[in-house]
N, C-alpha and C positions, 0 to 999 in steps of 0.2 A: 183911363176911360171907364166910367162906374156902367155895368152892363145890369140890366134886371131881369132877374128869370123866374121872378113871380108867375107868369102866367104860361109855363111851359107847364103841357100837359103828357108830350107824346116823346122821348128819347131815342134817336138813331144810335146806333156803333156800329162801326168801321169793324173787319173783323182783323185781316193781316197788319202783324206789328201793332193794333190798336190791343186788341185783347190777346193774341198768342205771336209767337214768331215766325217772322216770314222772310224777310229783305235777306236777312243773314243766311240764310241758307240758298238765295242766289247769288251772294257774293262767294260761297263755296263753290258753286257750281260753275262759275265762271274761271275762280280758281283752274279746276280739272281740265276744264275747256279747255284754260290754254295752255296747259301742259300737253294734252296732247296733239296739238298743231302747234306747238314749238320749234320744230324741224323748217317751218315753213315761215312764220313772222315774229315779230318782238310781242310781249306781251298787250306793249299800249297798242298799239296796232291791232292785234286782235280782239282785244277789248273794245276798242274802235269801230269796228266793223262788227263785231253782233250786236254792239248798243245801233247802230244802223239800221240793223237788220227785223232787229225788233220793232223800230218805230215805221218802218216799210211794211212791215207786216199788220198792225196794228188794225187795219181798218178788215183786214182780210180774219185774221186768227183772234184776234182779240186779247185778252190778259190770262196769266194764269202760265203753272207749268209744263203742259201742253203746248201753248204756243211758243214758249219760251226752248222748248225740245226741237221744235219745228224749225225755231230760228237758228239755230248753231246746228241744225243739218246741213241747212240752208249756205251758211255761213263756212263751216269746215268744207265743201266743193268749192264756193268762192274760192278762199283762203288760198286753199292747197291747190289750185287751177284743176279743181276737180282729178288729182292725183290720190287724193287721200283715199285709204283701202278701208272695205267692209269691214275691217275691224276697229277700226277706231269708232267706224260709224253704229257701231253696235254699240261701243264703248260708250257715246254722245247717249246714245237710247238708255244705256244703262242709268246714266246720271241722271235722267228726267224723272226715270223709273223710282232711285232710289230719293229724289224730292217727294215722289207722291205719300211714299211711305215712311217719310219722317214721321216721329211723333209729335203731337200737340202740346207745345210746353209756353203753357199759359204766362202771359206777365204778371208779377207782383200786384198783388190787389184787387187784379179783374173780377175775382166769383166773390168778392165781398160789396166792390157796389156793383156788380147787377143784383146780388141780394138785398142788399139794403132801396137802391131804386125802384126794384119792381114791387115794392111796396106802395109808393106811392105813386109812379107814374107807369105808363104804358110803354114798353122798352120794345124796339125792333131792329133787326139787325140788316142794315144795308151793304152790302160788301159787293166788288166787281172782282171778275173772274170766270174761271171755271167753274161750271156746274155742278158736274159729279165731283170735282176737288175740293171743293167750299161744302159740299154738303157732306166729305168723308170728312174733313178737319172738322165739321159745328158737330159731329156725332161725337167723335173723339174726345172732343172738348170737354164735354158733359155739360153743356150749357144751355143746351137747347131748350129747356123746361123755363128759361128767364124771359124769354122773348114771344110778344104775340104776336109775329110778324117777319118773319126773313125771304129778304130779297137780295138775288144775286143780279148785280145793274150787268149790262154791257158797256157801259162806260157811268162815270159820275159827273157829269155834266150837269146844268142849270136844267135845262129841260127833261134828263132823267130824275131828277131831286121833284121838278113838279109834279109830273105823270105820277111817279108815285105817292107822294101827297096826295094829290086829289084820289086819285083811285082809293087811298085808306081813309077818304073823309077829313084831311089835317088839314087845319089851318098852318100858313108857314110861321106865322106870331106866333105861335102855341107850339111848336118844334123846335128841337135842340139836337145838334149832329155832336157826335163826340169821334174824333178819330185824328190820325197822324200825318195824313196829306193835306199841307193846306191849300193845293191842289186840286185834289179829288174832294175832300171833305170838310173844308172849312169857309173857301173863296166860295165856290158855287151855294151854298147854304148861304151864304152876306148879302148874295145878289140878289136873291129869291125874295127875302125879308123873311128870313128864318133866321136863327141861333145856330153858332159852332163852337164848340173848344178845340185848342187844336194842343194833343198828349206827344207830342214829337216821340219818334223811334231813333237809335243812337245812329241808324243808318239809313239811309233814303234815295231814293233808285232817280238816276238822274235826271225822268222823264218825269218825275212826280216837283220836281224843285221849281220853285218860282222866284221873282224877281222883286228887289224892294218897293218899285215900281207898283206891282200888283196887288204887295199887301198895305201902300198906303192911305190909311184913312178907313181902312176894314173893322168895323168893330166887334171882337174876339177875345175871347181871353187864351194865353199860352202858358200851359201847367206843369208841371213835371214830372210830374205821375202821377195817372190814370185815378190814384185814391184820392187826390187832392181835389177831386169833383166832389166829393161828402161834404168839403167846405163851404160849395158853392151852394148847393142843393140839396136841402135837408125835408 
């Protein structure tokens, strides 16, 4: 399907897994988890239950590694029939701690097209999550000077994608979303009558995955890496 993007004026990015890494460092984290409530369930079983626990939580805590801390607190009382000792649960705190303080290790390609982009278009960055975590990672980055416009959503929904359009004056014909959920950032932009690509991440959290079902008849393009937008968009 031949897509046209002549007339985009205005570029979103995704931040996590779109332009640096994210997912992979909750698969680590989950790792730990279930090492230490081992004693108490099988791995898929634990695994089980804070992928649970996180989507119960969601509407209360929202995204990010904050809430993601919260939820395998949460989770390690379940688990353990609330047997599990302050020390593990310090242990749990540690690991959320030591996510915050990862460093920003950008993907292949990212600081050359937002340089080459923001020559011609207006680039802003849309990302959900945590607040103060989204805004130490876009520091870290050193990317902040690409972007005339960053917004951290409470969710990526249709009606978050509008409010923010209209609120920056965008037409949704004249926007293009670039990012790696076709979930959070490619479906919701189709519906709108906006533009998405969608840069797949080699890992993807099972709450962001959709069904053939959803992406039939979506018009998109799927690339392979994030540089391969130079070819689209010159």
């Amino acid at each position: 399907m031949e897509i046209d993007y002549q007339n985009i004026k205005v570029i979103g990015f995704d931040a996590d897994d779109t332009l640096w890494v994210n997912e992979t460092y909750f698969r680590d984290a989950e790792k730990e988890f279930a090492k230490l409530l081992s004693k108490y369930e099988t791995v898929n079983k634990i695994d089980q239950e804070l992928f649970r626990m996180e989507i119960d939580n969601l509407p209360l805590y929202g995204y990010g590694v904050k809430a993601f801390t919260l939820s395998m607190v949460e989770s390690a009382l379940e688990i353990s029939n609330y047997n599990v000792s302050t020390k593990t649960i310090e242990a749990i705190l540690n690991i959320g701690k030591v996510m915050l303080n990862k460093p920003v290790e950008l993907l292949d390609g990212v600081e050359e097209v937002l340089k080459t982009l923001s020559k011609k278009y207006r680039l802003i960055l849309a990302t959900k999550g945590d607040l103060l975590d989204q805004e130490r990672k876009l520091e870290k980055s050193g990317l902040t000077d690409y972007f005339h416009h960053i917004e951290v959503l409470s969710d990526k929904k249709e009606a978050n994608y509008s409010n923010l359009l209209n609120h920056l004056d965008i037409n949704p014909s004249e926007f293009l979303m670039i990012g790696n959920s076709l979930k959070s950032d490619v479906l919701p932009l189709i519906n709108i009558k906006a533009h998405a690509i969608h840069v797949p991440f080699h890992t993807t959290w099972a709450h962001e995955e959709v069904t053939e079902a959803e992406k039939n008849g979506k018009a998109y393009k799927t690339l392979t890496s994030i540089d391969k937008v130079l070819n689209i968009l010159k």
